[in-house]
C-alpha positions in Angstrom: 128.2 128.2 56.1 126.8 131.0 54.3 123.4 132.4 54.5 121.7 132.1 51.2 120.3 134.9 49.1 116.8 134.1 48.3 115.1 135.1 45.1 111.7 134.9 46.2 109.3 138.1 45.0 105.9 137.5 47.3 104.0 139.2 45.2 104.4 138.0 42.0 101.4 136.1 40.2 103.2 133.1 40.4 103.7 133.0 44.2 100.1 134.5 45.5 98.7 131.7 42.9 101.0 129.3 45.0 100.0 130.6 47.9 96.2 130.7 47.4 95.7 127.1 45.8 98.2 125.4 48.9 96.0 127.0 51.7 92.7 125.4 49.6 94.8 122.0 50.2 95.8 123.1 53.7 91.9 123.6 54.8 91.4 120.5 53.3 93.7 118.7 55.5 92.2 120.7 58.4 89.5 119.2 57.9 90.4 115.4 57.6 92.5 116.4 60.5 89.4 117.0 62.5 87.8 113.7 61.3 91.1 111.7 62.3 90.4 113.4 66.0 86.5 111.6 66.6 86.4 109.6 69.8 82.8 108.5 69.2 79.3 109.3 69.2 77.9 111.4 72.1 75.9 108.7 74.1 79.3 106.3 74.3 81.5 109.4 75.4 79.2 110.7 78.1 78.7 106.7 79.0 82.0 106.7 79.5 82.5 110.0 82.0 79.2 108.5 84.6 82.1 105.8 84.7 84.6 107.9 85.5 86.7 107.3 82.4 88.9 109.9 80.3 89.4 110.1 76.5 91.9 108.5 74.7 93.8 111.8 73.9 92.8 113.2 77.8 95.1 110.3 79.0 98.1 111.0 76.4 98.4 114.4 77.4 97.9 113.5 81.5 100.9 111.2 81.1 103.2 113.7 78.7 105.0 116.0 80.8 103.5 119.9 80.6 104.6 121.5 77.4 105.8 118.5 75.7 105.5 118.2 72.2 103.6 115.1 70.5 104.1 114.3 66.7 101.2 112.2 66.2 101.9 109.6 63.6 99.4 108.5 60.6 96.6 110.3 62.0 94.8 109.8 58.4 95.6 106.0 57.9 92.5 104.2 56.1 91.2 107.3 55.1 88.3 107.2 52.3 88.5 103.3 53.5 85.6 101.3 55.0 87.3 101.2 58.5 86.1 101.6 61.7 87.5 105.4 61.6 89.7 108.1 60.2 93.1 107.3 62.1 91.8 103.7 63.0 90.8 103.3 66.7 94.1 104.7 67.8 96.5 107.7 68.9 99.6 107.0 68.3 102.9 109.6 68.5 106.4 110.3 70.0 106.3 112.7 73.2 108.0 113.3 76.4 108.0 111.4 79.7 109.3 112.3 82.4 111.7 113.6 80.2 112.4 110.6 78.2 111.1 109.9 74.8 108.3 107.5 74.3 106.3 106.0 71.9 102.2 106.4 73.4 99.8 104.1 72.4 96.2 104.9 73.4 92.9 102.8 72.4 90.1 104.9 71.7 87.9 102.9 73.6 84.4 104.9 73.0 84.9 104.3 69.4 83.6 100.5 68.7 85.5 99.9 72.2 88.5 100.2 70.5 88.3 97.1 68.1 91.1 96.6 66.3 90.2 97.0 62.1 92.8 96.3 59.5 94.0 100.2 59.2 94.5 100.1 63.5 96.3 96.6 63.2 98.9 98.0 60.5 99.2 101.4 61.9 100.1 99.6 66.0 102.8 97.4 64.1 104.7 100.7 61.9 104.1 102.5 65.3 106.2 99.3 66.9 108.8 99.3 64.2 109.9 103.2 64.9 110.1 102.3 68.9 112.3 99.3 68.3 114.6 101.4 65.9 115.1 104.0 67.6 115.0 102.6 71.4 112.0 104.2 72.2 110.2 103.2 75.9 106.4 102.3 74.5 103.4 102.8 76.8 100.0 101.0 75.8 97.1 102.9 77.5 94.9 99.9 76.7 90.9 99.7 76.3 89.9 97.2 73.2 87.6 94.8 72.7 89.9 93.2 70.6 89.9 92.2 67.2 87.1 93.3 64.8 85.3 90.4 63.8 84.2 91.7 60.2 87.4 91.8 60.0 89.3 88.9 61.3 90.2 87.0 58.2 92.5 90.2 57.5 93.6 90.6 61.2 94.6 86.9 62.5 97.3 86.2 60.7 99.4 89.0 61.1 97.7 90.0 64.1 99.8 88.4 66.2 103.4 90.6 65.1 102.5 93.3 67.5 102.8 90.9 70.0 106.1 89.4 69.0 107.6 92.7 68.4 106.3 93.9 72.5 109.2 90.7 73.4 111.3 91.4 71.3 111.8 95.1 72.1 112.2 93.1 75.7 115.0 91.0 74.4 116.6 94.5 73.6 116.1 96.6 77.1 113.0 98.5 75.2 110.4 98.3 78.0 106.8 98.3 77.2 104.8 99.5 79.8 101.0 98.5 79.6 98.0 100.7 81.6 95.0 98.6 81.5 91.9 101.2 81.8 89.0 98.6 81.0 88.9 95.4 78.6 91.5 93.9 77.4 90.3 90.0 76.2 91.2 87.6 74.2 94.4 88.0 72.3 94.3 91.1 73.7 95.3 90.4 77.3 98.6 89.4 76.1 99.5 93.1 75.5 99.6 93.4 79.4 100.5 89.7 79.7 103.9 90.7 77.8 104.8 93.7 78.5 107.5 94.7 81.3 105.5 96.5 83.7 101.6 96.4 83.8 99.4 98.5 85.5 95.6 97.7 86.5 92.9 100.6 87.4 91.0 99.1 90.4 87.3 98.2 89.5 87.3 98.8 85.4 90.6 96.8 84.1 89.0 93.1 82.6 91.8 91.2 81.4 90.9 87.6 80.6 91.6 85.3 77.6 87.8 84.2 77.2 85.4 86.3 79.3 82.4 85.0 81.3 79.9 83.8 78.4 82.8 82.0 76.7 83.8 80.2 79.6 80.2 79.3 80.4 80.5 77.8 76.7 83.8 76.3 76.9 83.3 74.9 80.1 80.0 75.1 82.0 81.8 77.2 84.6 79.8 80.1 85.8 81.8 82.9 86.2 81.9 86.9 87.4 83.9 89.1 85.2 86.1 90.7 88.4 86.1 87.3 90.2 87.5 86.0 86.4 89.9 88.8 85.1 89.9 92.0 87.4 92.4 94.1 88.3 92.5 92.9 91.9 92.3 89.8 90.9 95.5 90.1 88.7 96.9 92.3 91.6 96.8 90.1 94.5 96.3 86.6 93.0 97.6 85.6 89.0 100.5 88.6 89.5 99.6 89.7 85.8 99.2 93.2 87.2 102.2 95.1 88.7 100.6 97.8 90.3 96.9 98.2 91.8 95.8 102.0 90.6 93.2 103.4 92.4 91.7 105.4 89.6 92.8 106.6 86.3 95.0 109.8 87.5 96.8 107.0 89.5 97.5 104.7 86.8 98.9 107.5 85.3 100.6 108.9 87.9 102.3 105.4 88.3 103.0 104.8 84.6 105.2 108.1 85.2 106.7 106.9 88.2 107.9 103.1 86.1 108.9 105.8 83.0 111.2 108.0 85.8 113.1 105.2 87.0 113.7 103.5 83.1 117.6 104.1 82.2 118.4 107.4 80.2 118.7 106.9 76.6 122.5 107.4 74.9 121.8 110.2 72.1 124.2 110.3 69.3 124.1 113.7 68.7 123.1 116.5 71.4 122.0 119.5 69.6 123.3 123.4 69.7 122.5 125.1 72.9 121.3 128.0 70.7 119.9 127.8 67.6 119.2 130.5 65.2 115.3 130.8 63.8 115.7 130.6 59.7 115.9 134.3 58.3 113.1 133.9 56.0 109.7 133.5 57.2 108.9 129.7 57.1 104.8 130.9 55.5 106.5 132.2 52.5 106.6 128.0 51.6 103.1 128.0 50.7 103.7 130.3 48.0 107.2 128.9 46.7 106.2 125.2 46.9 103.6 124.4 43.5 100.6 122.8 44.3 100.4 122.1 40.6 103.4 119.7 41.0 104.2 120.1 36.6 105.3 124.1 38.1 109.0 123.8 39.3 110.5 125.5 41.7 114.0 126.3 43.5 114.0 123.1 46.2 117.2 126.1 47.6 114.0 128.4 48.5 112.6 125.5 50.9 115.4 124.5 52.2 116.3 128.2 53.4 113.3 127.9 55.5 114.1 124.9 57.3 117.5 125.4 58.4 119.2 127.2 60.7 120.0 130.5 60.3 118.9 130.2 56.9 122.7 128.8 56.3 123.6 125.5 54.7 127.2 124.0 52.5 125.9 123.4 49.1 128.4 119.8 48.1 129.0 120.3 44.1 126.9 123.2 43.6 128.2 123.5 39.9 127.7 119.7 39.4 125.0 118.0 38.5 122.8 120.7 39.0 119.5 118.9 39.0 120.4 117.8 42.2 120.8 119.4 45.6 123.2 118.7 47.8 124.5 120.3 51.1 125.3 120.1 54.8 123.2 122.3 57.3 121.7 122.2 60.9 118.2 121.7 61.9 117.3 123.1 65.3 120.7 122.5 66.2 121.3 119.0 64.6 124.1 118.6 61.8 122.2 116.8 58.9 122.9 116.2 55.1 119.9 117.5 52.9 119.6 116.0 48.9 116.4 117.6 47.2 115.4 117.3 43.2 115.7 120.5 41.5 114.9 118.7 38.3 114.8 115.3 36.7 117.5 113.0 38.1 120.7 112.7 34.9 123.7 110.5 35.2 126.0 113.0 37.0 123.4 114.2 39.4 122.9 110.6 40.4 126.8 110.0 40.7 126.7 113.0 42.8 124.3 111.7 45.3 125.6 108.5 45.8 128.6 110.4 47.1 126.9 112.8 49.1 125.0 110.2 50.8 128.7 108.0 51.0 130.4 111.4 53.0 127.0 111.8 55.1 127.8 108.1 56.3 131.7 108.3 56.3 130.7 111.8 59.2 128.0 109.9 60.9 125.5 112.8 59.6 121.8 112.0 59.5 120.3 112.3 55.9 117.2 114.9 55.0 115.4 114.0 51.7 113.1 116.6 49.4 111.1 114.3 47.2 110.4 116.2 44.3 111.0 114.0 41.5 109.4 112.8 37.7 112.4 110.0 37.7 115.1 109.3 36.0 116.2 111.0 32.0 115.0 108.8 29.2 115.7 108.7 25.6 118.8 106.8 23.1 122.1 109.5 24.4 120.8 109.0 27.9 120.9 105.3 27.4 124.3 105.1 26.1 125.7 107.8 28.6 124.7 104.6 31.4 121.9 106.3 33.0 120.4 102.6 34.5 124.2 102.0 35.7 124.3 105.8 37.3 120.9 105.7 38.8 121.5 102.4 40.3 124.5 103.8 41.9 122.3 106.5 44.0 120.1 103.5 44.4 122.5 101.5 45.7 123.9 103.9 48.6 120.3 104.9 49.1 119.5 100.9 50.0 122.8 100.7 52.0 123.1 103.8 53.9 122.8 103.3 58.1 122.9 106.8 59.2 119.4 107.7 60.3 117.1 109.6 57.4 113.9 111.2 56.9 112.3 111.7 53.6 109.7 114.6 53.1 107.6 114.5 49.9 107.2 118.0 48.7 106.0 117.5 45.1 106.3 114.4 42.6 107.3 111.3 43.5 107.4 109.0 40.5 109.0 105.8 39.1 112.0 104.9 40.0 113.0 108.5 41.3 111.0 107.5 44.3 113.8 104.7 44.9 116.5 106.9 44.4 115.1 109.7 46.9 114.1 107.3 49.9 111.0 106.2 49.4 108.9 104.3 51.2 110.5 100.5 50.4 113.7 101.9 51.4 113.0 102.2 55.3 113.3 105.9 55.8 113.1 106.5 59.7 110.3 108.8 58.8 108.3 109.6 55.7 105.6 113.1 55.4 104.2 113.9 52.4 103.1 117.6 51.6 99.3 118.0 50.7 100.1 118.9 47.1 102.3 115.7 46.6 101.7 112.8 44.4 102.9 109.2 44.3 102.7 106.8 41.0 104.5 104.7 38.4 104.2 108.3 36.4 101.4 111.1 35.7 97.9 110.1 34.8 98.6 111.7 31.4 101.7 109.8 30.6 100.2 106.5 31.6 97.3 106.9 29.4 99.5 108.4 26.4 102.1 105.4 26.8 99.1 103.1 27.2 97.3 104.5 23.8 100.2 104.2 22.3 101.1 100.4 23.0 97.4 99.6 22.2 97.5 101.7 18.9 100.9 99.2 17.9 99.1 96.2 18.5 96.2 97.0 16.6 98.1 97.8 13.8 100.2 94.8 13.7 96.9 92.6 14.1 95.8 94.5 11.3 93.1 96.3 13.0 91.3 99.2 12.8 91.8 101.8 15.7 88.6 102.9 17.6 89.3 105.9 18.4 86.1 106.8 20.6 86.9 103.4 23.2 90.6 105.1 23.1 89.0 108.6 24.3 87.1 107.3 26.9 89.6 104.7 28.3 92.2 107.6 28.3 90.6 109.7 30.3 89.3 106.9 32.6 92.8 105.6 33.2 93.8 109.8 33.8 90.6 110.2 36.4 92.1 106.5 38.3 95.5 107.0 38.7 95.2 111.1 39.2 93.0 109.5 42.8 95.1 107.3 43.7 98.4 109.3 43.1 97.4 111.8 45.9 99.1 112.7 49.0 95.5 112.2 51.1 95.1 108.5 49.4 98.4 107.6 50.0 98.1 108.4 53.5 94.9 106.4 54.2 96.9 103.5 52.9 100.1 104.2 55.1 102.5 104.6 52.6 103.7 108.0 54.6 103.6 108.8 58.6 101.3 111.8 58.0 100.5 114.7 55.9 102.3 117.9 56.9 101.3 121.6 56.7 104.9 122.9 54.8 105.0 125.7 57.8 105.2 122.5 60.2 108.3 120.8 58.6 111.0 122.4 60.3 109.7 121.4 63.8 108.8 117.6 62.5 112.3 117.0 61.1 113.9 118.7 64.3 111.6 116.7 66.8 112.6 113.7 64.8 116.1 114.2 64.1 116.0 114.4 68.6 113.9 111.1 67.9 116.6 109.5 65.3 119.4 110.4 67.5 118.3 108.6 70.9 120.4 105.8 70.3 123.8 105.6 69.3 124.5 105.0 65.1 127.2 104.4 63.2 127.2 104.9 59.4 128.9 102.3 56.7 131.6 101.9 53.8 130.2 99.0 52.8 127.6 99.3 49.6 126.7 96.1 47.2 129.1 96.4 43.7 128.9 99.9 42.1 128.8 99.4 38.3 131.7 101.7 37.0 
């Protein structure tokens, strides 16, 4: 591979503009960051240490081993929402036990005692899906008070999946380990109740289907909460609980101890023993990357920064050229990388479904850089089968089995957001940049293309065109869709895993190409009927 020759001058206007307006975004996201990190008011926090308790994030980095990463996953989900919190009443991320990858799961339970709201419900079941995929060991450190009533119409009904999916990660040898560090009722106490190996801290765990007041309802039976659903109780009597801890350090310590004896995982690729740092400075993305997403920019320059030695293959660099295609490594793993250096044309489609065909004929792992308007419009586009082309790339994008990650770095519109992986089409992981935007098309062409459909009817009804409601409902429309196109309100409603710093994308894709690769893959020949 050949190192490439960058053409990046840092101090152009251009680039310091660049560099200027992304940090404004970047503090921004600092400071939703913070938000997404609240455990609770004061008073429940210091309730909680009289009894002894740790934090939901004290616990996830006592159980991770020393110096293990943790790529914490939707930290912003229901952001700008009416939820119980920024991030919903869990942590949730990929990290290191005992040397084995593990999906963590921790209630916040000093922030409404870790209820579950509708943004916490769908963030636990996407948090599921990635540790059945990819074979990943789950551990629950559990503290909820269960559903959030407000809220129940919207949990109920699908409530129930993350249950499901804890048996049927079983039914595949993907063990879910459950430490019970107070309440766990109702529907709740099946999270212990199904998992492979529970764990009970001695004098705090509660785990009953109907605590004392209910059964006092339900059946006139006067009851003590330990007596009804404590952790010796489900220790030495029901055998719900598989190990008595005597305090939290010890449920910790034996949740380690299950997580050291689990069976190693098979990886499918073991990275390079050394790895060589990208030659450019990995910073310099905040001033190639626009934050004004109509700027373009050489998707070459990024991907220089997030490779290996700076070096990658480029496939068909003289082909379809608003298309990038090559082979490279990222901290040590062999990976395919397609990234829009334009708007998508027939032979830069062709050229992708290829790529993406040879990345699944070599078993290689697929990088996309989401930087896309869509597809080329207009009569000689037509003819030249652009719909037949682009439903080509389409196709092998649908079809493709070899692990892939897709990382919005700028515009992410129509039906170049199918093409490049997005989120209907399963990507094993999905960040956004803080600059990126997500939408049928721009606020301004929405409201043209409205205005001018509206202007047609009126003149076939015969009608005059009032050209003040037209102003105003233009630049209504514009002020709509330009908030909900943005990378921050598309990650309160999940449609990505998290909003990235660009300076943090090299070590995301390489902790989760180590994720994507703990299990053995193979990719495909078979596609559905390519329209020739």
């Amino acid at each position: 591979m050949r190192l490439f020759q960058t053409q990046v001058n840092k101090h152009s206007e251009a680039y310091q503009k660049n560099y200027e307006e992304m940090s404004v975004l970047l503090n921004d996201l600092n400071l939703k960051m913070e938000k997404s990190r609240f455990q609770g008011k004061e008073k429940h926090i210091l309730k909680a240490r009289s009894k002894g308790k740790l934090l939901a994030r004290e616990r996830v980095e006592l159980l991770l081993d020393q110096d293990s990463p943790f790529l914490e996953l939707m930290p912003l989900v229901g952001l700008g929402g009416k939820g119980l919190g920024v991030g919903g009443t869990t942590v949730g991320g990929v990290g290191l036990v005992c040397g084995k990858l593990c999906m963590v799961i921790s209630n916040i339970g000093t922030l409404k005692g870790g209820a579950v709201d509708y943004a916490t419900l769908n963030k636990s079941l996407r948090l599921g899906e990635i540790a059945e995929k990819h074979h990943l060991p789950v551990v629950n450190l559990v503290e909820s008070a269960g559903a959030h009533l407000p809220e129940q119409e919207r949990i109920f009904n699908y409530g129930g999946a993350s249950f499901r999916d804890i048996t049927r990660r079983s039914k595949k040898g993907i063990p879910n380990i459950s430490v019970v560090f107070g309440n766990s009722t109702a529907g709740g106490a099946y999270v212990p109740g199904m998992s492979d190996y529970a764990i009970f801290v001695k004098d705090k765990a509660k785990v009953f289907l109907a605590g004392p007041p209910l059964v006092k309802m339900a059946t006139n039976e006067v009851v003590d909460d330990e007596s009804l659903g404590g952790a010796s109780m489900h220790s030495k009597v029901s055998g719900v609980s598989d190990y008595l801890a005597e305090d939290e350090y010890d449920a910790i310590r034996l949740a380690r101890e299950v997580v050291a004896q689990l069976k190693d995982a098979t990886p499918q690729q073991v990275p390079d023993t050394e790895v060589q740092e990208p030659v450019y400075d990995i910073d310099e993305l905040l001033g190639i990357v626009s934050a004004d997403i109509k700027v373009p920019y050489d998707a070459r320059e990024v991907i220089a920064r997030i490779v290996d030695g700076s070096e990658f293959s480029e496939f068909k660099p003289d082909y379809g050229n608003t298309l990038v295609t090559c082979f490279a490594k990222i901290h040590g793993y062999k990976v395919g990388i397609i990234a829009n250096n334009g708007v998508l044309f027939s032979e830069s489609a062709n050229k992708g479904a290829q790529f993406i065909q040879l990345c699944n004929q070599n078993n290689t792992p697929l990088i996309f850089l989401q930087n896309i308007t869509g597809f080329m419009v207009g009569k000689d586009y037509e003819e030249g089968g652009i719909i037949k082309n682009g439903a080509k790339l389409i196709n092998a994008v649908s079809n493709s089995e070899v692990p892939s990650i897709t990382l919005m770095v700028g515009a992410s519109f129509g039906a170049g957001n199918y093409a490049m992986n997005g989120r209907a089409y399963e990507p094993d992981f999905l960040f956004a940049y803080p600059n990126s935007k997500i939408a049928v098309m721009g606020g301004e062409q929405l409201a043209g293309v409205m205005e001018l459909i509206q202007r047609e009817a009126a003149q076939k009804a015969g009608l005059p065109y009032d050209e003040e409601q037209a102003k105003n409902l233009r630049a209504y429309m514009m002020a709509e869709v330009d908030k909900k196109s943005t990378a921050f309100y598309s990650t309160g409603q999940l449609w990505d895993d998290g909003i990235l710093d660009p300076r943090e994308s090299r070590n995301y894709l390489g902790f989760c190409l180590a994720i994507v690769n703990n299990k053995v893959y193979e990719g495909t020949s078979s596609y559905g009927v390519f329209r020739m």
